[in-house]
C-alpha positions as CSV (number, residue, x, y, z in Angstrom):
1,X,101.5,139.1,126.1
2,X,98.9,139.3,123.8
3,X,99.3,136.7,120.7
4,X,98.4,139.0,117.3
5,X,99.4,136.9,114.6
6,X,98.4,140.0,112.3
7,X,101.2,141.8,113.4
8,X,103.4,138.9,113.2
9,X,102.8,138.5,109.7
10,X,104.2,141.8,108.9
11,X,107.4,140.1,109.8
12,X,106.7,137.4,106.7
13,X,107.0,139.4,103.4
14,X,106.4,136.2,101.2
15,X,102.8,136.6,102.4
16,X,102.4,140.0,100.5
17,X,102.4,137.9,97.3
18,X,99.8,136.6,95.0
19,X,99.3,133.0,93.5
20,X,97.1,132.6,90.7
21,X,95.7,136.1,90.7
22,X,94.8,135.6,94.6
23,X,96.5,136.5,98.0
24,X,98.5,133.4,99.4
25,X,97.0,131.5,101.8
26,X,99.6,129.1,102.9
27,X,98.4,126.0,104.8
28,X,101.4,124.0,104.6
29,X,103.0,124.7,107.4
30,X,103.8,121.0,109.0
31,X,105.7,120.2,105.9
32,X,108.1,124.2,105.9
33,X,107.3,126.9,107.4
34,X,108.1,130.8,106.3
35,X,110.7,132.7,107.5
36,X,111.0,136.0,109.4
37,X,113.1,139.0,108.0
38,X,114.9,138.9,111.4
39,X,116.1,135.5,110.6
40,X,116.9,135.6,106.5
41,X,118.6,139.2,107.2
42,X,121.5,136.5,109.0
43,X,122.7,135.6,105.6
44,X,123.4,138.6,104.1
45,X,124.6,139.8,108.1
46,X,127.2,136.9,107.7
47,X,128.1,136.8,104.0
48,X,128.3,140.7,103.7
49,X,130.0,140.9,107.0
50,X,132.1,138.0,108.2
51,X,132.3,135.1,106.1
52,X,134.7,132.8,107.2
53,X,135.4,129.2,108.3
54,X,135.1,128.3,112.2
55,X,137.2,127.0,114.6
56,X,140.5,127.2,112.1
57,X,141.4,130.7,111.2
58,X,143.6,133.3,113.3
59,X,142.0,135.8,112.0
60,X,138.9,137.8,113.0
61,X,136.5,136.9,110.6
62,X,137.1,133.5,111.7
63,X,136.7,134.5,114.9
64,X,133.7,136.6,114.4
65,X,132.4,133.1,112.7
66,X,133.0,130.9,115.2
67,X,131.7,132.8,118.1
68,X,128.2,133.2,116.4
69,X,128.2,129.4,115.1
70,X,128.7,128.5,118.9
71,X,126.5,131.1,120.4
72,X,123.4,129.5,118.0
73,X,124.0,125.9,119.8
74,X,124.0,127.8,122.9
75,X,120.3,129.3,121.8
76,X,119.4,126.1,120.4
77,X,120.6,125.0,124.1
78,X,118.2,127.2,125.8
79,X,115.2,126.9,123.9
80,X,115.3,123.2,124.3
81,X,115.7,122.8,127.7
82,X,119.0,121.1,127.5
83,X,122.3,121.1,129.7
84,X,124.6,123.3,127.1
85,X,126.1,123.3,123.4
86,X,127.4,119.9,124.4
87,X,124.3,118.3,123.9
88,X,123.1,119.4,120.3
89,X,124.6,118.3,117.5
90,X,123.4,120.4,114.4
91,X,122.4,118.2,111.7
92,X,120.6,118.9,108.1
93,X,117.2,118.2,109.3
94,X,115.8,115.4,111.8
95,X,116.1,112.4,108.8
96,X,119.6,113.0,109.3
97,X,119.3,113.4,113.3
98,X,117.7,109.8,113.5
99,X,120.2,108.4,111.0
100,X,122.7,109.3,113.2
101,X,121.4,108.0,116.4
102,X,120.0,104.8,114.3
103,X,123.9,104.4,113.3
104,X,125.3,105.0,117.0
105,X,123.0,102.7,118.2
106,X,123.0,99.5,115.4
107,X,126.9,99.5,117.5
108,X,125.0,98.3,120.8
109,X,122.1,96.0,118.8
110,X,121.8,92.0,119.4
111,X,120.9,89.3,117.2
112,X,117.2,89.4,119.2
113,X,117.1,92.9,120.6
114,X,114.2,94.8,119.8
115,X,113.2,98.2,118.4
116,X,109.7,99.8,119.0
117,X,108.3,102.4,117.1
118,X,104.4,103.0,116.2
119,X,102.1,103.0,113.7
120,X,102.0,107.1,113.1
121,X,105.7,107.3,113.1
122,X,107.2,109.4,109.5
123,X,109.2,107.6,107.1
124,X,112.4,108.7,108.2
125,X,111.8,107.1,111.3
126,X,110.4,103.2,110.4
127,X,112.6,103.1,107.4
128,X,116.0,104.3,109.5
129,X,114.7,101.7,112.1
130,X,114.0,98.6,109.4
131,X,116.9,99.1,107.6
132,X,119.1,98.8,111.1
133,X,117.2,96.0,112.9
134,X,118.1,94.1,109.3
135,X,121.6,94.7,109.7
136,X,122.0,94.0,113.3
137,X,119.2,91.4,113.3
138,X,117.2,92.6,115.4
139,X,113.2,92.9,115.4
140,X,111.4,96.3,114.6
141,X,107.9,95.9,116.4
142,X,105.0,99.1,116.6
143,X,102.6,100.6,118.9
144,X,99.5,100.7,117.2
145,X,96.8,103.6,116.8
146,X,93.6,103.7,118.3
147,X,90.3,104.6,115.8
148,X,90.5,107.9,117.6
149,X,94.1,108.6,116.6
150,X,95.8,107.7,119.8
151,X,98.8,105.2,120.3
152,X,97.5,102.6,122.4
153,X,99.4,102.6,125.6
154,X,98.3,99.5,126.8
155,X,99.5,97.7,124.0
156,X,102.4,100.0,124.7
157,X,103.5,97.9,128.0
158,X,102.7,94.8,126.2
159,X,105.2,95.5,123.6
160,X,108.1,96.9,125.6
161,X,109.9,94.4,127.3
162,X,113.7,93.3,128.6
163,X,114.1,92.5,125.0
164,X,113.7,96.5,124.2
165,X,116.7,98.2,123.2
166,X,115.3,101.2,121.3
167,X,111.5,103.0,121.5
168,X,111.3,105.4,119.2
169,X,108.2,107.8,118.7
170,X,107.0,111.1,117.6
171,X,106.1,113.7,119.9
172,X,103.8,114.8,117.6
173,X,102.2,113.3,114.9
174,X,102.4,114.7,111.3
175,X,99.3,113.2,110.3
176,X,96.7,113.2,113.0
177,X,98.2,116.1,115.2
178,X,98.3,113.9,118.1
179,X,100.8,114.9,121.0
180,X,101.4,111.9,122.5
181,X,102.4,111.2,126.0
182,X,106.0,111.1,125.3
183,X,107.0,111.7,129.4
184,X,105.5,107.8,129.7
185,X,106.5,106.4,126.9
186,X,110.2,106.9,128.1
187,X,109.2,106.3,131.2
188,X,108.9,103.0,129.6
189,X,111.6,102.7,127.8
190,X,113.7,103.8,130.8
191,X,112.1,100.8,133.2
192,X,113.2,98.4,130.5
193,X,116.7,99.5,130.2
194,X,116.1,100.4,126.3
195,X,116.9,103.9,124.6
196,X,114.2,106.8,124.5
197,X,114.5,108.9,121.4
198,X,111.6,111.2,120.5
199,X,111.1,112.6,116.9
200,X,110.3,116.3,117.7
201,X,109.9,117.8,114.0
202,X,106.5,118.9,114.5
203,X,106.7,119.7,118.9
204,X,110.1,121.7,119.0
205,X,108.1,124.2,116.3
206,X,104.9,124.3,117.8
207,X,105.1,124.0,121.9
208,X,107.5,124.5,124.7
209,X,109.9,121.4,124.9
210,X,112.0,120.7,128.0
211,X,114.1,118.0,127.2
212,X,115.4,117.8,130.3
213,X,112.0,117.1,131.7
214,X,111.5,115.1,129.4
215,X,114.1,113.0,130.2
216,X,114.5,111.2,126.7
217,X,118.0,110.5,125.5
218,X,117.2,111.8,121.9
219,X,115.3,114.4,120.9
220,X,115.9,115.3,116.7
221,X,114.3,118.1,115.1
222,X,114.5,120.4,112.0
223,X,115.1,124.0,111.0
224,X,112.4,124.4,108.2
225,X,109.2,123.1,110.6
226,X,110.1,126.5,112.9
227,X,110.4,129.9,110.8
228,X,114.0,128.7,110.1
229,X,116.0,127.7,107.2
230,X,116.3,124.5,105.0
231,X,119.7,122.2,105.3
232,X,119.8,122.5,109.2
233,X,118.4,121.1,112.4
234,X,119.3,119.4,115.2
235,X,119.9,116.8,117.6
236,X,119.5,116.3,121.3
237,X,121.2,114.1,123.0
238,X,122.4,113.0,126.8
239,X,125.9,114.2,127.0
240,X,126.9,111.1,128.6
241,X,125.7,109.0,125.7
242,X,127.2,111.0,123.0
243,X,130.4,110.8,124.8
244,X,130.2,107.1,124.0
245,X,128.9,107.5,120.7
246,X,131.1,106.5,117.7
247,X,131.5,109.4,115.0
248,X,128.6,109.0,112.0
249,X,130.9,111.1,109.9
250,X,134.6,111.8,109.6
251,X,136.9,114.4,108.7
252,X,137.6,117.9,109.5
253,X,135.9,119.6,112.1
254,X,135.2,116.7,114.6
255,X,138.6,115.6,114.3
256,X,141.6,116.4,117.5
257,X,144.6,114.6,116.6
258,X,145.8,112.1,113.3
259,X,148.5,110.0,112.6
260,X,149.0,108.1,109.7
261,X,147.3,105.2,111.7
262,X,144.8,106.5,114.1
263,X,143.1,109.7,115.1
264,X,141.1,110.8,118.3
265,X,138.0,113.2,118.1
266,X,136.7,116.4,119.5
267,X,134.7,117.3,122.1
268,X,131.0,117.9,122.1
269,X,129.2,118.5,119.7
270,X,131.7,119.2,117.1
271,X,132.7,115.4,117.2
272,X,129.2,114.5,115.5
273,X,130.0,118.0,112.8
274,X,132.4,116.6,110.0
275,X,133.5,118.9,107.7
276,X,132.8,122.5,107.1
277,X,129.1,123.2,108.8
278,X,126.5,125.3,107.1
279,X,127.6,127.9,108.8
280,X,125.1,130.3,108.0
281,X,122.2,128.2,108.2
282,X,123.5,127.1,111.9
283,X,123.5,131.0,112.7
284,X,120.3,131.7,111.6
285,X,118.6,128.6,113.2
286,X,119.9,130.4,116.6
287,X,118.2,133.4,114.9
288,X,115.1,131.1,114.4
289,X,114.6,130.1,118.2
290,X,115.4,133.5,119.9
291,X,112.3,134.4,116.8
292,X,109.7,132.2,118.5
293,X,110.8,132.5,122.0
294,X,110.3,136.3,121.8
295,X,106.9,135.9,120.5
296,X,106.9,132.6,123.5
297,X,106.0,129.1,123.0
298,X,103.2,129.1,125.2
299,X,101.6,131.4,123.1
300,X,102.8,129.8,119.9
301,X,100.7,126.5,121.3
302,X,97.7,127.9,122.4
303,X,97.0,129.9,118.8
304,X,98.0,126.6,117.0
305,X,95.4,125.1,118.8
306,X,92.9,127.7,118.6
307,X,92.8,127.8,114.9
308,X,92.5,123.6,114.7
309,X,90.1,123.7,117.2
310,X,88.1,126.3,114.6
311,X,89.0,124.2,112.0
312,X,88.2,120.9,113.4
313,X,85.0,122.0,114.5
314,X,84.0,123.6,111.2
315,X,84.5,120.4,109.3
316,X,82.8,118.6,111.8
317,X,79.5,120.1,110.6
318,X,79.9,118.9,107.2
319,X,78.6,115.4,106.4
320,X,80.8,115.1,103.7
321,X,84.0,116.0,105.2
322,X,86.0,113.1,107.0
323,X,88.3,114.3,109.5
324,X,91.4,112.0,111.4
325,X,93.1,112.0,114.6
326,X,91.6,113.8,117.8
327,X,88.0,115.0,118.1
328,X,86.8,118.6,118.4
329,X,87.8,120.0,122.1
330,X,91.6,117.8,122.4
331,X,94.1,119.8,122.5
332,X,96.1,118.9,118.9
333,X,99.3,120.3,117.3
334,X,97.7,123.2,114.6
335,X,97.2,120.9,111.8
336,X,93.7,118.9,110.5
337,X,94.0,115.8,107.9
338,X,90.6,115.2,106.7
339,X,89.2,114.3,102.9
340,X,86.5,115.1,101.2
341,X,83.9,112.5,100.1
342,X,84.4,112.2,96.2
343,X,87.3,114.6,96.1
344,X,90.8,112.9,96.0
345,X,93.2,114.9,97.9
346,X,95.3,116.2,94.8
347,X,91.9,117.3,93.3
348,X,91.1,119.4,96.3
349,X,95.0,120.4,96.5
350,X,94.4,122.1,92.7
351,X,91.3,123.5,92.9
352,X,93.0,125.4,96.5
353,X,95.9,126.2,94.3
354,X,93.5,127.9,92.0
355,X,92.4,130.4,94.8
356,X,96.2,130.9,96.1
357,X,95.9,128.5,99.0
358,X,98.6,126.2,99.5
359,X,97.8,122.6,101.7
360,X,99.2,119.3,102.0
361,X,97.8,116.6,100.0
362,X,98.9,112.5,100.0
363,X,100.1,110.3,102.3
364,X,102.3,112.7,104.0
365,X,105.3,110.5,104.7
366,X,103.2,108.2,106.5
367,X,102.0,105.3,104.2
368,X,101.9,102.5,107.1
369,X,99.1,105.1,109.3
370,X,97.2,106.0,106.0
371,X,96.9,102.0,105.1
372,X,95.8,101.6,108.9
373,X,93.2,104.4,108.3
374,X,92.1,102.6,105.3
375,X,92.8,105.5,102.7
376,X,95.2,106.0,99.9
377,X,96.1,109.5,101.5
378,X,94.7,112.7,102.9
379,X,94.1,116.6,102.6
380,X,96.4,118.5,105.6
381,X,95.4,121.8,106.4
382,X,98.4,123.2,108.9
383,X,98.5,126.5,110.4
384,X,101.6,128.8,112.3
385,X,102.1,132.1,113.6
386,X,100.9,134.1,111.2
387,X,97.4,132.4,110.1
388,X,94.4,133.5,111.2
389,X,90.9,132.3,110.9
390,X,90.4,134.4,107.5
391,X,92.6,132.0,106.2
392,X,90.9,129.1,107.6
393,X,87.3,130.2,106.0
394,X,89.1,130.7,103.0
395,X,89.8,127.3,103.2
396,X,86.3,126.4,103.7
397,X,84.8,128.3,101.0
398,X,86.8,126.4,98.6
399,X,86.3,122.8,101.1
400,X,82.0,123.5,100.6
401,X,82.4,123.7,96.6
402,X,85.1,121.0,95.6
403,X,82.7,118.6,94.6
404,X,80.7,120.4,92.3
405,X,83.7,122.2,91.1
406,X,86.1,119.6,90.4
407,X,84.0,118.4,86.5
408,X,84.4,122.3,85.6
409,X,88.1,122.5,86.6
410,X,88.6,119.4,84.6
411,X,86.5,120.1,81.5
412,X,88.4,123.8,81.5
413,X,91.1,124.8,79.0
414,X,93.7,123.6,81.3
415,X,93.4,120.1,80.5
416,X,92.8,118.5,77.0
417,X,88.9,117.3,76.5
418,X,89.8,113.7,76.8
419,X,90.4,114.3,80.9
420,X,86.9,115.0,81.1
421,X,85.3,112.6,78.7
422,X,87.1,109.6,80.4
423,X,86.8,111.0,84.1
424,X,83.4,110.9,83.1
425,X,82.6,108.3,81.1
426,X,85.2,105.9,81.9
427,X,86.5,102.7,80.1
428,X,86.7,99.3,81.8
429,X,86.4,100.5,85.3
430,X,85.9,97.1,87.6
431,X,88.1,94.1,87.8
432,X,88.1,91.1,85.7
433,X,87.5,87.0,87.0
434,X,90.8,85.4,86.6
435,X,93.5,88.0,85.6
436,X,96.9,86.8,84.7
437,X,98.3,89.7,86.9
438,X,97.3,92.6,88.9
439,X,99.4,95.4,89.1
440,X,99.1,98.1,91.7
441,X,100.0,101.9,92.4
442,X,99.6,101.7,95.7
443,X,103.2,102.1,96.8
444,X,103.4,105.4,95.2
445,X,104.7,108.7,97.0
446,X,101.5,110.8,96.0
447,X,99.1,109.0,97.5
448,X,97.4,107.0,94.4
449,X,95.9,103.7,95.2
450,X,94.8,101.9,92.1
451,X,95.2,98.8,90.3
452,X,95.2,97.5,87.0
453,X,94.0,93.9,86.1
454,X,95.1,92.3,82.7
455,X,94.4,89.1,81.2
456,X,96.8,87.9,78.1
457,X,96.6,85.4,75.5
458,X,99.3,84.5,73.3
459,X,101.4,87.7,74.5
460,X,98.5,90.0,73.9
461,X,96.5,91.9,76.6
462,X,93.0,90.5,75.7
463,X,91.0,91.9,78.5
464,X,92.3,95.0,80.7
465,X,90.8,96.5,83.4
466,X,91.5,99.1,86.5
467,X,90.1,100.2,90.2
468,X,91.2,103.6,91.6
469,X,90.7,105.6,94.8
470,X,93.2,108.1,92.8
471,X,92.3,111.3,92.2
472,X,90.5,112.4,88.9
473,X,92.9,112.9,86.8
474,X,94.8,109.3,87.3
475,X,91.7,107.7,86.9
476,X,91.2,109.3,83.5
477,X,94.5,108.4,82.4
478,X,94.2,104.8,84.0
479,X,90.8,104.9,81.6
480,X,92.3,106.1,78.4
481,X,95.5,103.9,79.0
482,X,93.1,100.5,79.4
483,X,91.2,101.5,76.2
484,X,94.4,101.8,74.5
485,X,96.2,98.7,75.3
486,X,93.5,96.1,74.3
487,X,94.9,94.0,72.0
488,X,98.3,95.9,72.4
489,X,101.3,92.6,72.6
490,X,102.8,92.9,76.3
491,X,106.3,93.3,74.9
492,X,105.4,96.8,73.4
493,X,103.7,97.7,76.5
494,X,106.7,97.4,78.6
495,X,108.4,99.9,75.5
496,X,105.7,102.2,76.0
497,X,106.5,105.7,76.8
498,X,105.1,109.1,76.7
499,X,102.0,107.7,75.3
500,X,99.6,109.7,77.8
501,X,101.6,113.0,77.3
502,X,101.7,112.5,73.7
503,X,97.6,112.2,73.2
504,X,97.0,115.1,75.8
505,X,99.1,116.8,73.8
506,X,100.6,118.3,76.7
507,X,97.6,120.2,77.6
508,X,97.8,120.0,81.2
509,X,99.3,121.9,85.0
510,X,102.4,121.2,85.2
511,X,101.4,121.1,88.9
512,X,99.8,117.1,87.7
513,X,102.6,116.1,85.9
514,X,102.6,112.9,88.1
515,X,98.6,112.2,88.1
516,X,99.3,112.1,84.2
517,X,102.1,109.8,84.1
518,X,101.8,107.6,86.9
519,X,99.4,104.8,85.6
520,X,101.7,105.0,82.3
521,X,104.2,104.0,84.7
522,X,102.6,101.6,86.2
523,X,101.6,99.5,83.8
524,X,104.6,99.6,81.8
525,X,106.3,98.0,85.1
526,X,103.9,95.3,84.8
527,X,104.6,94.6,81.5
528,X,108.2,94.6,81.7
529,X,107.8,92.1,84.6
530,X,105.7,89.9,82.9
531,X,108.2,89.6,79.6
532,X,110.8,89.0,82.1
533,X,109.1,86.6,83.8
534,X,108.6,84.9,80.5
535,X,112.1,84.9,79.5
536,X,113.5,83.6,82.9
């Protein structure tokens, strides 16, 4: 069939609306996607119509439930590539997916066994992974990324050895839109006798999977990433393995029989589905697969990649536009991270907002690939059925301006005069000799990368001074903060609070809350470590 993702946008009414006086654009697609009448009408289908709990009624609501909970797993099933219901587990998203397999696993970990995961993976992968390998004392260990936004393979087969028990990797990335060749990295896994699970939040949306092909032993995924609902996805795993899994959850549905001193569990999947399932949300993620495989994956992949490929090569022409991951001509998943020389990600993310277009701006979950990129964070442009290239030159238009836009959208009415002045003209920008600390913001969720340096005598901040590659408006603050404190004794610095607000006078979007108040926070941290520090 012929793709026309002009029709399929008829089937997306949230699209119809306006944002800031413009039509919405919505670029944000790796993080949620929209979702098709044919799969919201499900709620009011079920709640209007048979609401019930499953698997525990006599009655025909219940019945009417149950059948249409199961029948989703069996879509779910199909879509996948997997050998029946037995093999997906529904879950709340894929955090949850990993968490589960993380926990089934950590049973089967060594003092010395090792977990390999990469560079690229998302948060809810390397965290899940350290926090295991520290209980079970084993060693988390990472395929790196290659300049051109690859894993590197042959480090790959360096790293996986007999010592492996776990390699865990996205199928796609999130960040660089890399699909990476997942068939050999369990391949590897597999010679080496480890585990082969395979986060597939941003493949099961956006490209035929076959998991059987695959051949991994885990394959999680979420709801939200493909035109379905929030609060479910999935999991994929070999029904021989989940056989032999222990229960992450107890209670309810996954249980067969209790005693007062032991219990036995059900059968697949519903021994990994405590409690009373979201029901609905289970339903319409059946409702959400049987969406996209009507309109058919193949062609769901090769649009995605059409419109990065016209994005990707658009940026390419501009000399001030920084792009990551895969060149022009590689086929990618339908997303772009790039920046924009001078432009901080959350500046560029406003002045979009300002036109109704809605992208991805920070470190994305990633914060290990961004520091191996050597940026604080990035700009993600991501695309999905219904986008077409009007909405990537919309994107442009905005992209070719930014810099000399940005000054205007700060000195405008929507921020108090003092953003401007110190964003530019700002106070004690640099570093100083010999601090007596330096406190950073690098660790922050938004993608700000800054520091303050502070010298002190007798308890009072003498000399105070900060570097930023945050965006405008935390720099300003960072510069109206440092010209504040001088002289200020450290004690009442770690009481400060509001102080920023308080002199902006609240004139600011909402939207920036955090640019406003995170150097505030910051350095009130320091402070209240340094007093402590003094005291112990």
């Amino acid at each position: 069939m012929t793709f026309d993702a002009a029709a399929v946008r008829e089937d997306f009414p949230v699209l119809d609306r306006r944002v800031n006086g413009h039509p919405l654009t919505y670029l944000d697609n790796a993080a949620t996607t929209h979702t098709p009448r044919q799969v919201y009408d499900v709620f009011e289908e079920f709640y209007a119509g048979y609401n019930a709990n499953i698997h525990r009624g006599i009655h025909e609501l219940s019945h009417e439930a149950s059948i249409a909970y199961e029948q989703a797993h069996d879509r779910v099933a199909d879509f996948l590539g997997a050998d029946g219901r037995e093999e997906i587990v529904f879950t709340k998203n894929t955090t949850e997916s990993i968490n589960l397999v993380a926990y089934g696993l950590s049973q089967r970990l060594d003092d010395g066994d090792e977990i390999v995961t990469t560079e690229m993976d998302h948060h809810a992968s390397l965290v899940t992974w350290q926090q295991i390998a520290k209980r079970a004392g084993a060693t988390v260990r990472h395929i790196p990324v290659t300049p051109d936004g690859h894993l590197d393979m042959d480090a790959a087969r360096d790293l996986v050895t007999d010592d492996t028990a776990v390699v865990c990797a996205p199928h796609v990335s999130n960040v660089l839109g890399t699909i990476n060749p997942i068939e050999d990295l369990v391949d590897l896994a597999h010679d080496h006798d480890a585990y082969a699970v395979v986060d597939g939040a941003q493949s099961a949306p956006t490209r035929p999977v076959d998991v059987g092909a695959m051949d991994a032993d885990f394959f999680a995924f979420s709801g939200h990433k493909l035109a379905g609902p929030t609060g479910i996805g999935g999991l994929y795993g070999k029904r021989a393995i989940l056989e032999d899994f222990d229960p992450f959850l107890f209670g309810g549905e996954m249980i067969r029989n209790v005693t007062l001193t032991d219990s036995t569990w059900n059968e697949l999947p519903w021994k990994f589905e405590a409690g009373t399932p979201p029901i609905a949300e289970g339903i319409a993620l059946g409702a959400a697969v049987e969406y996209l495989e009507d309109l058919g994956m193949e062609n769901v992949r090769a649009h995605e990649n059409e419109l990065a490929q016209y994005l990707l090569r658009e940026l390419a022409e501009r000399d001030f536009v920084r792009t990551y991951g895969p060149g022009v001509g590689e086929e990618r998943t339908g997303l772009v991270s790039f920046n924009v020389d001078g432009v901080h990600g959350h500046d560029l993310s406003s002045l979009l907002n300002d036109r109704g277009i809605a992208i991805r701006a920070g470190d994305h979950c990633t914060q290990p690939l961004h520091d191996r990129l050597d940026i604080p964070g990035s700009a993600r442009a991501s695309v999905y059925v219904y986008n077409t290239r009007a909405d990537i030159d919309r994107l442009l238009e905005v992209v070719d301006t930014a810099r000399d836009d940005l000054g205007d959208y700060l000195a405008s009415e929507r921020y108090h005069d003092l953003v401007s002045e110190h964003y530019h003209n700002p106070r004690n920008r640099g570093d100083i000799g010999d601090p007596t600390f330096v406190k950073s913001s690098e660790e922050t969720t938004c993608g700000d990368d800054g520091e303050f340096h502070v010298t002190i005598t007798d308890d009072r901040i003498e000399e105070i001074a900060f570097e930023s590659r945050s965006c405008a408006v935390s720099r300003a603050v960072a510069s109206l903060l440092s010209e504040h404190l001088e002289g200020m004794a450290v004690a009442e610095v770690a009481e400060i609070d509001g102080y920023v607000a308080r002199e902006l006078d609240g004139q600011y979007p909402d939207l920036r809350r955090e640019c406003v108040e995170g150097p505030e926070d910051v350095i009130r941290e320091a402070a209240r470590e340094y007093v402590e520090t003094k005291r112990a």
